[in-house]
Backbone as CSV, one residue per row, in Angstrom:
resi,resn,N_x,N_y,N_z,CA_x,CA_y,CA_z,C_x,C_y,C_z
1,UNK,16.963,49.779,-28.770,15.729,50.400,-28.305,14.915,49.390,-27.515
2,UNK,14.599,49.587,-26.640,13.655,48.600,-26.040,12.071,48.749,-26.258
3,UNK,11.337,47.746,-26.202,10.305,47.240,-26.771,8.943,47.959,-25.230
4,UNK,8.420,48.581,-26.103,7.104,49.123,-25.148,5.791,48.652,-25.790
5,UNK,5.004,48.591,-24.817,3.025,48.744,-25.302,2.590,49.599,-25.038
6,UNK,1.443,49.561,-25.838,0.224,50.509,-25.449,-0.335,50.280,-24.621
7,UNK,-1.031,50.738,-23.543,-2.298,50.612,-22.765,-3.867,50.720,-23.106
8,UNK,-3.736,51.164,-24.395,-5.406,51.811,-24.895,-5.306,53.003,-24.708
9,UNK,-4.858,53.870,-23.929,-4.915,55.374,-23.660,-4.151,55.372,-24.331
10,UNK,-3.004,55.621,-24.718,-2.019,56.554,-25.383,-0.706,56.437,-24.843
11,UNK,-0.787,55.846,-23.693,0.331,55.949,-23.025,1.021,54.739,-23.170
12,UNK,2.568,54.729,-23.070,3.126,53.745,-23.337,4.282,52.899,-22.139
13,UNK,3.935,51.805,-22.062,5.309,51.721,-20.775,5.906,50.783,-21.381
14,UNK,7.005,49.949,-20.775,8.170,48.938,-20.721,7.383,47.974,-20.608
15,UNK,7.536,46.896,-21.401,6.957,45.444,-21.357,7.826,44.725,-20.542
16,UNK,7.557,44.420,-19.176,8.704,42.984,-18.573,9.550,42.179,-19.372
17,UNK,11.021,41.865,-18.805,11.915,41.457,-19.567,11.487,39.391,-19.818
18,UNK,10.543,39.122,-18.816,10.298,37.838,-18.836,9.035,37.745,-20.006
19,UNK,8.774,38.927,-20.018,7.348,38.190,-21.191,8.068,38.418,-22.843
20,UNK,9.260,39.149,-22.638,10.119,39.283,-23.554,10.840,38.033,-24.207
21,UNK,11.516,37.211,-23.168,12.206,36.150,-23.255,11.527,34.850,-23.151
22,UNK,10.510,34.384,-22.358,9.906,33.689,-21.963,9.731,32.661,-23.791
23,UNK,10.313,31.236,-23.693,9.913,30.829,-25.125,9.639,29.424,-25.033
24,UNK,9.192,29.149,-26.035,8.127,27.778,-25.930,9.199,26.397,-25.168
25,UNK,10.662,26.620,-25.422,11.318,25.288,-24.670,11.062,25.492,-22.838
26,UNK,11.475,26.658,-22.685,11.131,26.968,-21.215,9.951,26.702,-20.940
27,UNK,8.642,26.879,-21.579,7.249,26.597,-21.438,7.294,24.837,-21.065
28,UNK,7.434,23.993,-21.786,7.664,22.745,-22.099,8.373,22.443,-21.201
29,UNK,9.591,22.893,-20.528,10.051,22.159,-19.211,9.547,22.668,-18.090
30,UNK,8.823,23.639,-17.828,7.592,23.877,-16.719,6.799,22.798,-16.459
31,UNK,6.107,22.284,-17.380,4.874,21.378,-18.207,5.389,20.163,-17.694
32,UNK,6.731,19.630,-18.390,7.233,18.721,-17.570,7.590,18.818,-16.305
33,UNK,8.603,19.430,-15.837,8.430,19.275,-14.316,6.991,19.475,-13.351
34,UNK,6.146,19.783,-13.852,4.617,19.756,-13.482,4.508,18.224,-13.194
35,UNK,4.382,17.846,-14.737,3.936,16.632,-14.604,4.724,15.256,-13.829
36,UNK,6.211,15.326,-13.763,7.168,14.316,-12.783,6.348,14.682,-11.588
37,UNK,6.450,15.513,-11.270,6.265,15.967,-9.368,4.426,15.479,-9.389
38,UNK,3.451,15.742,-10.517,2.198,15.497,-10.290,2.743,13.385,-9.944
39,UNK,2.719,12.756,-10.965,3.276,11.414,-11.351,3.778,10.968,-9.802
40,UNK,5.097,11.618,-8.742,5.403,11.012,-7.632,4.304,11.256,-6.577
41,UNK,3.551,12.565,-6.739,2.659,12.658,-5.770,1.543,12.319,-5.936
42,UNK,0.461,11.509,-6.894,-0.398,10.763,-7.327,-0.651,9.459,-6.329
43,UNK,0.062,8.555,-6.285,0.532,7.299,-5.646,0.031,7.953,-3.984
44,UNK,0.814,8.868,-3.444,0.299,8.997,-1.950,-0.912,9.765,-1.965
45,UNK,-1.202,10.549,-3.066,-2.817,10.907,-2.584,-3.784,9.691,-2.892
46,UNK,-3.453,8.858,-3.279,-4.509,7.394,-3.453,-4.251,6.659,-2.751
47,UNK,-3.622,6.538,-1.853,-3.229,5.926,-0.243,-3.911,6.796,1.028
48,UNK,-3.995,8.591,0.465,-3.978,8.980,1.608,-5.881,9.133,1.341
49,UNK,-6.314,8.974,0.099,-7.698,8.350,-0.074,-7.883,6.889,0.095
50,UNK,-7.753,6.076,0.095,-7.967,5.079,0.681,-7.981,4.816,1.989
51,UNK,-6.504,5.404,2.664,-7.045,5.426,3.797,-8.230,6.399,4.730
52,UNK,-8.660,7.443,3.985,-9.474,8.542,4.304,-11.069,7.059,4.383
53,UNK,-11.472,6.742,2.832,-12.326,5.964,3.117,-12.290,4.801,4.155
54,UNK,-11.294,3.748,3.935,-11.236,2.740,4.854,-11.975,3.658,6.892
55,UNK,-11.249,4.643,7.045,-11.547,5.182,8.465,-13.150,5.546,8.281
56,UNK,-13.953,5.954,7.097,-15.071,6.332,7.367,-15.683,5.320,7.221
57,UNK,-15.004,3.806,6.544,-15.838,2.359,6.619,-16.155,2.597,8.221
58,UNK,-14.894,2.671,9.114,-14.544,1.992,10.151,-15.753,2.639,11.071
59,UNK,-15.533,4.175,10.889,-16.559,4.879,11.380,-18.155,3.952,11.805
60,UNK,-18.633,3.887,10.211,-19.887,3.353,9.941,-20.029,2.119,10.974
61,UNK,-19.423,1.279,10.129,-19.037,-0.059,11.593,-19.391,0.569,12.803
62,UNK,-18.982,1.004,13.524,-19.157,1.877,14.867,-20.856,2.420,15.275
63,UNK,-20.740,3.033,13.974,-22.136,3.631,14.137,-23.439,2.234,14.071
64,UNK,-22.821,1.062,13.266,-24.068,0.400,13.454,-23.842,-0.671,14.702
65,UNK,-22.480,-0.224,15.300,-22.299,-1.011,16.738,-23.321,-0.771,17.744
66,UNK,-23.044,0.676,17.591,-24.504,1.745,18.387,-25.528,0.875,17.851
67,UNK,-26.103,0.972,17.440,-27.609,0.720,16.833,-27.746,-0.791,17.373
68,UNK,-26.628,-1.922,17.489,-27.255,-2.900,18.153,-27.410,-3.311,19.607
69,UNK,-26.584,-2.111,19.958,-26.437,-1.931,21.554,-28.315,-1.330,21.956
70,UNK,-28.444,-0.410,21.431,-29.689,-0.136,21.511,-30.993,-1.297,20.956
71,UNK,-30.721,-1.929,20.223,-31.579,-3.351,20.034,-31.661,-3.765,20.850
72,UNK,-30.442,-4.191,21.515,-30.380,-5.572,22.451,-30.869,-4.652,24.108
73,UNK,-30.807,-3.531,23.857,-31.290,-2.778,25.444,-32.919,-3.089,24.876
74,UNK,-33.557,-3.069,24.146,-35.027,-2.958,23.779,-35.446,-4.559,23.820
75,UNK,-34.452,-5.511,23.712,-34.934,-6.515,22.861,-34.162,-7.931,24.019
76,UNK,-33.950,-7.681,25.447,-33.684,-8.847,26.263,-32.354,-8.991,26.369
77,UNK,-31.611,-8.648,25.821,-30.272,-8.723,25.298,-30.501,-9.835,24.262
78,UNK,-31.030,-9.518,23.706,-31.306,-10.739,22.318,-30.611,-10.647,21.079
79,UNK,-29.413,-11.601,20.580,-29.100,-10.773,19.541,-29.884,-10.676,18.108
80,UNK,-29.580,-9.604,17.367,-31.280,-9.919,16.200,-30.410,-10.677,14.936
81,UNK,-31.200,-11.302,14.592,-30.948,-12.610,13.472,-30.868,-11.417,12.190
82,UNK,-30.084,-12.622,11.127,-30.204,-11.641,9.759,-31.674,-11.646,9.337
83,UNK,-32.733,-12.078,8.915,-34.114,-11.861,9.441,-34.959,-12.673,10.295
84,UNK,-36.308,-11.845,10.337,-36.958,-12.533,11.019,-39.041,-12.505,10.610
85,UNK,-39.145,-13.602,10.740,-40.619,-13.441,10.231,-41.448,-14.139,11.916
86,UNK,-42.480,-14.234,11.209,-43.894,-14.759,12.623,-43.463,-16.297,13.374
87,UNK,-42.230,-17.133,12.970,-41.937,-18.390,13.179,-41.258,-18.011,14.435
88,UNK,-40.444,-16.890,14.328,-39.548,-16.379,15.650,-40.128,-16.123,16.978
89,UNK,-39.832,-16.883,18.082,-40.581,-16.420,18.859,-40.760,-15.190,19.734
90,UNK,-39.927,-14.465,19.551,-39.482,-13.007,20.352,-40.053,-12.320,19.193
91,UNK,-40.506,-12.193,18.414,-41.236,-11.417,17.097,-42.846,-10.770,17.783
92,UNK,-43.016,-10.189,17.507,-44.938,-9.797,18.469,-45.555,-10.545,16.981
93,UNK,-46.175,-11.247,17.431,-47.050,-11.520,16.512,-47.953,-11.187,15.136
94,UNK,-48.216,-9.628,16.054,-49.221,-8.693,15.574,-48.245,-8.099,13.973
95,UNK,-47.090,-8.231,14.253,-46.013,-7.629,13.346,-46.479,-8.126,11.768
96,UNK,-46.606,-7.169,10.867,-46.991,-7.953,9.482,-45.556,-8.175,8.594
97,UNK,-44.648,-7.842,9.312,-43.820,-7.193,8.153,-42.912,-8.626,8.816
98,UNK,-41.938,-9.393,7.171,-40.588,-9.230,7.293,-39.847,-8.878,7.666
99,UNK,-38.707,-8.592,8.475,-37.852,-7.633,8.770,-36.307,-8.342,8.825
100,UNK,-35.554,-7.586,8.248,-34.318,-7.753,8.239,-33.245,-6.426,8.950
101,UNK,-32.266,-7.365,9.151,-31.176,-6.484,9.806,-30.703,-5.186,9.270
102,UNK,-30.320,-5.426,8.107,-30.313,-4.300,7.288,-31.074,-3.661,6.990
103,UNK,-32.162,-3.711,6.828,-33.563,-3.484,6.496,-33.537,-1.803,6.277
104,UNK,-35.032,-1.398,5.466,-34.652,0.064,5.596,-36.202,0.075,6.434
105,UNK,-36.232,1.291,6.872,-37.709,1.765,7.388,-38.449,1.362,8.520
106,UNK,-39.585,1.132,8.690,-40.295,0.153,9.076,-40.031,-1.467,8.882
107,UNK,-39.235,-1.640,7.760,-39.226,-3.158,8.106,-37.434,-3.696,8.442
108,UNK,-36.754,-2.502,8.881,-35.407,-2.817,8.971,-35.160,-3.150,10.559
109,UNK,-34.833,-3.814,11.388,-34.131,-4.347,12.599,-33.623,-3.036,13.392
110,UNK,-32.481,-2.750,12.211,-31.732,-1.645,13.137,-32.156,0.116,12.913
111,UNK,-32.651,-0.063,11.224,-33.003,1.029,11.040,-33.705,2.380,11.882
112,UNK,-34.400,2.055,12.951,-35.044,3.030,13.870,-33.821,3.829,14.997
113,UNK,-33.148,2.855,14.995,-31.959,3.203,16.084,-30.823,4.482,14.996
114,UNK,-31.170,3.993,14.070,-29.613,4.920,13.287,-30.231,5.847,12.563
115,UNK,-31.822,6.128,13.278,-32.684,7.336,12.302,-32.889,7.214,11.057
116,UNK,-32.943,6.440,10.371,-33.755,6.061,9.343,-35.182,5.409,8.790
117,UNK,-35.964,5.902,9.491,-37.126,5.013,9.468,-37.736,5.452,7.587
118,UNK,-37.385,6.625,7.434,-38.153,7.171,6.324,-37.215,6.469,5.015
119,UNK,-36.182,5.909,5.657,-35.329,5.507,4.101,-35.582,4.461,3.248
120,UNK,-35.283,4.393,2.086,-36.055,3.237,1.460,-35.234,2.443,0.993
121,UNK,-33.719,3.155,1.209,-32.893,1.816,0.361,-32.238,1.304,1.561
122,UNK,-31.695,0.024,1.545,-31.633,-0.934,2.745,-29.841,-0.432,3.069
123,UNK,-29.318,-0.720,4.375,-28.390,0.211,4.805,-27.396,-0.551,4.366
124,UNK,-26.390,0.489,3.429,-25.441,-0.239,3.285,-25.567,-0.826,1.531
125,UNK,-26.547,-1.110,0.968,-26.857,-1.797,-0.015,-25.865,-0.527,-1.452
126,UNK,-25.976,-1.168,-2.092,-25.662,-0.303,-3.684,-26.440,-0.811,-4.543
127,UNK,-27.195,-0.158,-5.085,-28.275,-0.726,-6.127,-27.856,-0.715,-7.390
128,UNK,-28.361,-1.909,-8.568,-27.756,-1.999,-9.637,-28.018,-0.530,-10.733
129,UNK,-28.808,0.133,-10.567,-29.194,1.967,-10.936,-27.984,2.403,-10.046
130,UNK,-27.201,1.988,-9.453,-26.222,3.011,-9.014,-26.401,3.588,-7.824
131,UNK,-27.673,3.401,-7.332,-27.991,4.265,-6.053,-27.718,3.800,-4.957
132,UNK,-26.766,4.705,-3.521,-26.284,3.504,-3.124,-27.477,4.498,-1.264
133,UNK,-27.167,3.124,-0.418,-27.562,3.079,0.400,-27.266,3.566,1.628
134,UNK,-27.963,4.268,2.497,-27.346,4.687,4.135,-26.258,4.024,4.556
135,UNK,-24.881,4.424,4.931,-24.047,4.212,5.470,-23.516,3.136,4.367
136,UNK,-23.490,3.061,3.635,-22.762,2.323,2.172,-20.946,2.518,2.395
137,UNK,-20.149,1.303,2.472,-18.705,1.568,2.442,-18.035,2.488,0.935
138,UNK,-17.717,3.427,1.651,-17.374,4.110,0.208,-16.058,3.589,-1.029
139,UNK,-15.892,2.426,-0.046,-14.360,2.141,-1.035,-15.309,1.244,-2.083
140,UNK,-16.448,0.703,-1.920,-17.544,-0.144,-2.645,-18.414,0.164,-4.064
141,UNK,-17.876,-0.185,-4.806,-17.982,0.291,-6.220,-19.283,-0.216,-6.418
142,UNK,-20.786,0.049,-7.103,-21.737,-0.078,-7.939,-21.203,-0.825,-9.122
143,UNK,-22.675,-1.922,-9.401,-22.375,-3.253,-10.040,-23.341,-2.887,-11.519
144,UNK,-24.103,-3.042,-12.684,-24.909,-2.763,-13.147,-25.674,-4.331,-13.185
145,UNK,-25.132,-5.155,-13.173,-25.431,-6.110,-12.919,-25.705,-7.278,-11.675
146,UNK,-25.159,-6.690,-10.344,-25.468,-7.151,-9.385,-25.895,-6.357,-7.688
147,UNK,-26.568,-6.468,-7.099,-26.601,-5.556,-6.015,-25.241,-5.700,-5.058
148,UNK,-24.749,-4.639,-4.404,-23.643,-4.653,-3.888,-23.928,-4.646,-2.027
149,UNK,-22.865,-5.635,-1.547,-23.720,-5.384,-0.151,-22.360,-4.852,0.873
150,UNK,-22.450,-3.975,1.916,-21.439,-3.269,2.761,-20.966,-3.866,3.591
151,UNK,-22.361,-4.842,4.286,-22.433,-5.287,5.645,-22.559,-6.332,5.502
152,UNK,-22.029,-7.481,6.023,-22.266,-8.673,7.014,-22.703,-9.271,7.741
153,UNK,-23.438,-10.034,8.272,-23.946,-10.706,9.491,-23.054,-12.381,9.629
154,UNK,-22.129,-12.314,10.366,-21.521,-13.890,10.773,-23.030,-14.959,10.877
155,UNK,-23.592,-15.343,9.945,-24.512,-16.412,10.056,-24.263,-17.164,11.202
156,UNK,-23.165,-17.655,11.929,-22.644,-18.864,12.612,-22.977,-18.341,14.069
157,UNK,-22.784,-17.252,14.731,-23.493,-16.629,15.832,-24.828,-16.765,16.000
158,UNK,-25.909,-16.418,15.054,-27.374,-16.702,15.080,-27.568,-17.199,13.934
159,UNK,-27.428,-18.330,13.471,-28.166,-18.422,11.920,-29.754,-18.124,11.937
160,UNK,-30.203,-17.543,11.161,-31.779,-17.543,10.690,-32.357,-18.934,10.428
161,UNK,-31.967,-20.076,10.399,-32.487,-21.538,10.477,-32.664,-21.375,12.069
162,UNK,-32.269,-21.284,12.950,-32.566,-21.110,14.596,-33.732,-20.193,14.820
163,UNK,-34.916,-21.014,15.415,-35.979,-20.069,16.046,-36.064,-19.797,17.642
164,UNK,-35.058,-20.622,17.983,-34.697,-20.097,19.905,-33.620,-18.979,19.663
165,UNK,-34.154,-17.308,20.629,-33.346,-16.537,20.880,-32.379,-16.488,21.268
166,UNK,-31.012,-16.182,20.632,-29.889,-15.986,21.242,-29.101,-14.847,21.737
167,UNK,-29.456,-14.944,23.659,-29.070,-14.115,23.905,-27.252,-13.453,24.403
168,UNK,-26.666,-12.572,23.810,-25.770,-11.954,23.709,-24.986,-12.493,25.017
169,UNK,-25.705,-12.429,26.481,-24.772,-12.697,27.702,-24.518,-14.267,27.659
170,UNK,-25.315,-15.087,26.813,-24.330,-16.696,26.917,-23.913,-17.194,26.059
171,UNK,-22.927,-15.942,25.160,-21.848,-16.116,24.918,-20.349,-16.194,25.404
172,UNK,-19.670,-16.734,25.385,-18.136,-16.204,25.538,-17.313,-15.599,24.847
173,UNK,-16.186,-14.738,25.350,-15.360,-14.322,24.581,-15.691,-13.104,23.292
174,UNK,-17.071,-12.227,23.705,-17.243,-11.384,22.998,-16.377,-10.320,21.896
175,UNK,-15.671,-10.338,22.752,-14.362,-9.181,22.040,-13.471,-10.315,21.451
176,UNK,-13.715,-11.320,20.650,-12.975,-12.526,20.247,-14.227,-12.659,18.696
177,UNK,-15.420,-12.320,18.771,-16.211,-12.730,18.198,-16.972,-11.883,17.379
178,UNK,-17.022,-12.530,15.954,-16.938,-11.181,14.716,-18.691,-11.343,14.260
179,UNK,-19.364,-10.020,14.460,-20.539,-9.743,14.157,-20.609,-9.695,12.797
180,UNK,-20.437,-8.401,12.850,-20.369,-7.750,11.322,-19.158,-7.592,10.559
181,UNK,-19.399,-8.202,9.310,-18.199,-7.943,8.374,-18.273,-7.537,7.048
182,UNK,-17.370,-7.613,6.262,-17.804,-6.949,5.043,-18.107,-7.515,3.526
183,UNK,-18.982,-8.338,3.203,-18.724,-9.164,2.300,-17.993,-9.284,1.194
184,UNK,-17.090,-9.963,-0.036,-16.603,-9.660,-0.954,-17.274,-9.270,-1.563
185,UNK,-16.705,-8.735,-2.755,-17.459,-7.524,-3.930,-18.788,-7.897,-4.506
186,UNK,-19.251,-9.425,-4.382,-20.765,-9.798,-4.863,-21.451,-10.823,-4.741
187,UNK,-20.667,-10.525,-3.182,-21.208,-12.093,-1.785,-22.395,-10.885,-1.399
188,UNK,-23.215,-12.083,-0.935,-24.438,-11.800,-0.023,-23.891,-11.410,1.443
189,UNK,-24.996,-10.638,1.979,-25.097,-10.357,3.401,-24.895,-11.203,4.548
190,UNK,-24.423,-12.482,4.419,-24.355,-13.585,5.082,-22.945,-14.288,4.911
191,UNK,-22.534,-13.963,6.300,-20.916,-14.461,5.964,-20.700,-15.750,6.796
192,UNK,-19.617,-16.533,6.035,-20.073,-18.084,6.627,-18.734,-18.293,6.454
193,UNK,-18.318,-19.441,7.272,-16.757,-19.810,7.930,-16.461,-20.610,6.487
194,UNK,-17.044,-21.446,5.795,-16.621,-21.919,4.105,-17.181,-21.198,3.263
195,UNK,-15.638,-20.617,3.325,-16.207,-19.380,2.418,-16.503,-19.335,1.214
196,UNK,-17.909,-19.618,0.836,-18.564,-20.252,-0.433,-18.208,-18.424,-1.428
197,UNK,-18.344,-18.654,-2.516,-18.218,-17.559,-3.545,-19.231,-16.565,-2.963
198,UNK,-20.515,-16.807,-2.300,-21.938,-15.978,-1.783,-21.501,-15.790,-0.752
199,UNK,-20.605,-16.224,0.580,-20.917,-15.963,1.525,-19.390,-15.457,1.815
200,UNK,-18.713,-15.239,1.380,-17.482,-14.923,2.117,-16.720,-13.514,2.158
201,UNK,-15.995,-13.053,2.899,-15.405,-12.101,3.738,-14.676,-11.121,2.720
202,UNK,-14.837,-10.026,2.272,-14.330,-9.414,1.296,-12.600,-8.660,1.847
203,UNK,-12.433,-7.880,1.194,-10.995,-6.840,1.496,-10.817,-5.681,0.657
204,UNK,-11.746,-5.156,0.889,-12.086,-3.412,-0.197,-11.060,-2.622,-0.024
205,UNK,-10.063,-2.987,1.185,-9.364,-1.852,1.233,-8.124,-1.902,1.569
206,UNK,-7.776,-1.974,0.044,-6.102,-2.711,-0.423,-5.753,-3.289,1.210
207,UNK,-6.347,-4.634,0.428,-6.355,-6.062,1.080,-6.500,-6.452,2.554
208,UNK,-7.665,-4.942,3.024,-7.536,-5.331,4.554,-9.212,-4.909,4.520
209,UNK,-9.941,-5.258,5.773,-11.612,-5.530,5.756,-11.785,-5.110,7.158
210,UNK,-13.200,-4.504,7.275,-13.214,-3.683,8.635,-14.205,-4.679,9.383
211,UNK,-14.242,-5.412,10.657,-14.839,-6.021,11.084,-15.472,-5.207,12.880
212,UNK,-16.819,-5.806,12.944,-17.465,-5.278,14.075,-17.651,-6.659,15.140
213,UNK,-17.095,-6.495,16.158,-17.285,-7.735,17.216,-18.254,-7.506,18.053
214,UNK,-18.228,-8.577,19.133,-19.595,-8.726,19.681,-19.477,-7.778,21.081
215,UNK,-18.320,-7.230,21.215,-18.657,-6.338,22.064,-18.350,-4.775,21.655
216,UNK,-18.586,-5.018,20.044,-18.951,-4.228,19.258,-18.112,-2.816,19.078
217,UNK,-16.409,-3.417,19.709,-15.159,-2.938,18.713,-14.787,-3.062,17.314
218,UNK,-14.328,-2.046,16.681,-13.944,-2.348,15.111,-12.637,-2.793,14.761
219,UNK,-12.104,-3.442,14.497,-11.288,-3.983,13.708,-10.946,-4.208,12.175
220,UNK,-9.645,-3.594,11.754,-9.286,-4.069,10.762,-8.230,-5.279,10.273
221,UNK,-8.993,-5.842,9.606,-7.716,-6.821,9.945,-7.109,-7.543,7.887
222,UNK,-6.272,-8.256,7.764,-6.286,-8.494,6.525,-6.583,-10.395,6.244
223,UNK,-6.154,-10.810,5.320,-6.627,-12.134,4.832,-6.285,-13.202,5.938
224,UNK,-4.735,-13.310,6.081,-4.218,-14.228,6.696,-4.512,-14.235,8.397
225,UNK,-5.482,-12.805,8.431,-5.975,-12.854,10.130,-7.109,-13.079,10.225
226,UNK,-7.949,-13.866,8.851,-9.181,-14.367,9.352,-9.387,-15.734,9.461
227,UNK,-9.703,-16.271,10.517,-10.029,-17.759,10.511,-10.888,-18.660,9.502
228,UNK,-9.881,-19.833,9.204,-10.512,-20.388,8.079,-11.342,-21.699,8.471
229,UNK,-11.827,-22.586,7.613,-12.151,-23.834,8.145,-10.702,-24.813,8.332
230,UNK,-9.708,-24.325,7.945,-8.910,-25.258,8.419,-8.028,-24.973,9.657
231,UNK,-8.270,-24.037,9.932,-7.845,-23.153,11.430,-8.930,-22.809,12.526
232,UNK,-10.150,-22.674,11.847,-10.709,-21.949,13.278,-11.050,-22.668,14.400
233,UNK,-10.728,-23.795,14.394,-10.734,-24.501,15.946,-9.677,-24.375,16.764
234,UNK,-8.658,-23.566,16.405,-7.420,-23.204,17.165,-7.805,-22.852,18.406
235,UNK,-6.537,-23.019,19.233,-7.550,-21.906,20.683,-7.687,-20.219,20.310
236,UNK,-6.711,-20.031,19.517,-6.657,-18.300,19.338,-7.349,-18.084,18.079
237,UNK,-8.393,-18.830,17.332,-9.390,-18.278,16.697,-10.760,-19.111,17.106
238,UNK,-11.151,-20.184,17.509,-12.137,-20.703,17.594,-13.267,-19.759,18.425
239,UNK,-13.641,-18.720,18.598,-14.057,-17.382,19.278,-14.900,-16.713,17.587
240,UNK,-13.887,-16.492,17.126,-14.680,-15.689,15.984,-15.890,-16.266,15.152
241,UNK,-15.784,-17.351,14.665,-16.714,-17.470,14.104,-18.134,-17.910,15.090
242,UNK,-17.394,-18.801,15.961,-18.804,-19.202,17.006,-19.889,-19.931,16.318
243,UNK,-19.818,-20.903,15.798,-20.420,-22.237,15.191,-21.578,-22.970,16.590
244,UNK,-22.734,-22.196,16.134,-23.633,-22.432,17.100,-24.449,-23.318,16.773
245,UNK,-24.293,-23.988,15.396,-25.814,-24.924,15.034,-25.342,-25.820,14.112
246,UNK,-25.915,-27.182,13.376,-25.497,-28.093,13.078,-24.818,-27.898,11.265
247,UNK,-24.448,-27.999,10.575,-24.746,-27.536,9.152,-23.550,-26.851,8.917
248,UNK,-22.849,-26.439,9.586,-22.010,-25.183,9.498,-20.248,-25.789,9.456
């Protein structure tokens, strides 16, 4: 006799031969083969996220390339220091504020150019509350204990110890020469050719770092393609860092 249900009305039909047979070992090798095929395809969706973020680092980079192109059209072709106070002489006087490169608002450098005047957390920053900042690299994890920084400024192009303007056209070799970079996981905003524990060049993104040059192309590049102090006087790196002042 074969096996029927009810419907609630009265009426009765044929129950499918699979909900008949269907039994917990067959269940269990579903479950498993689920899980092998989840297990091989895991690995490339965390590649094909990584590389998703790394391109929207690269993006950002770009976007704050813009923003210094528009500085330096406002500002002489001057390039702007990591900050600057009333000692600077290209500063207006009248100016009360601090201002830094990153800066948010009113007292940020670039901030007006990338539409942020109203923002309050500095671009790029991750705050130890977790909160992270305009254009923040997303591969960049929140610290509870330390502020996290996105961006870079090559100190060695303009250090902030220099109060004569340095302007962008007497340089050489622009597209040779690295602006912005990305600091390691809980280096400061200030990246420097000895690469002290504070100042040096990070790699967020399985082991490669997005860099902005001075004619404000992006680049990714990895460890062994950044110039060190025991290399960068080569002819084919002495360009990047650009060691403009004594100390360095």
């Amino acid at each position: 006799m074969k096996r029927t249900a009810g419907n609630g009305t009265g009426r009765r039909h044929h129950m499918p031969e699979f909900m008949i047979h269907f039994t917990l070992i067959e269940l269990l090798v579903v479950i498993s083969i689920i899980a092998i095929l989840a297990s091989l395809l895991l690995p490339a969706l965390m590649r094909a996220r990584e590389t998703a973020r790394c391109i929207q680092c690269a993006s950002q980079f770009s976007h704050m390339g813009k923003a210094v192109i528009l500085y330096l059209n406002d500002n002489n072709d001057v390039i702007p220091v990591y900050w600057q106070a009333g000692r600077n002489p290209y500063l207006a006087p009248e100016d009360p504020y601090k201002r830094n490169i990153f800066g948010s608002g009113d007292k940020g450098l670039l901030s007006p150019y990338l539409g942020l005047e109203k923002e309050t957390i500095d671009i790029g920053v991750i705050q130890k509350n977790g909160k992270r900042g305009p254009l923040a690299c997303p591969a960049k994890k929140w610290n509870a204990d330390y502020t996290v920084y996105t961006y870079g400024k090559n100190d060695h192009i303009y250090p902030s110890t220099v109060i004569s303007p340095v302007k962008i056209t007497t340089l050489p070799q622009t597209s040779r020469s690295m602006l912005f970079g990305e600091p390691d996981f809980l280096a400061a905003p200030l990246l420097k050719l000895y690469a002290e524990e504070n100042n040096r060049i990070g790699y967020p993104h399985r082991g490669q770092t997005n860099l902005l040059f001075l004619d404000f192309h992006v680049e990714k590049r990895s460890r062994s393609q950044i110039p060190n102090k025991s290399n960068y006087a080569a002819d084919a790196n002495r360009y990047f860092w650009i060691v403009t002042a004594p100390g360095y």
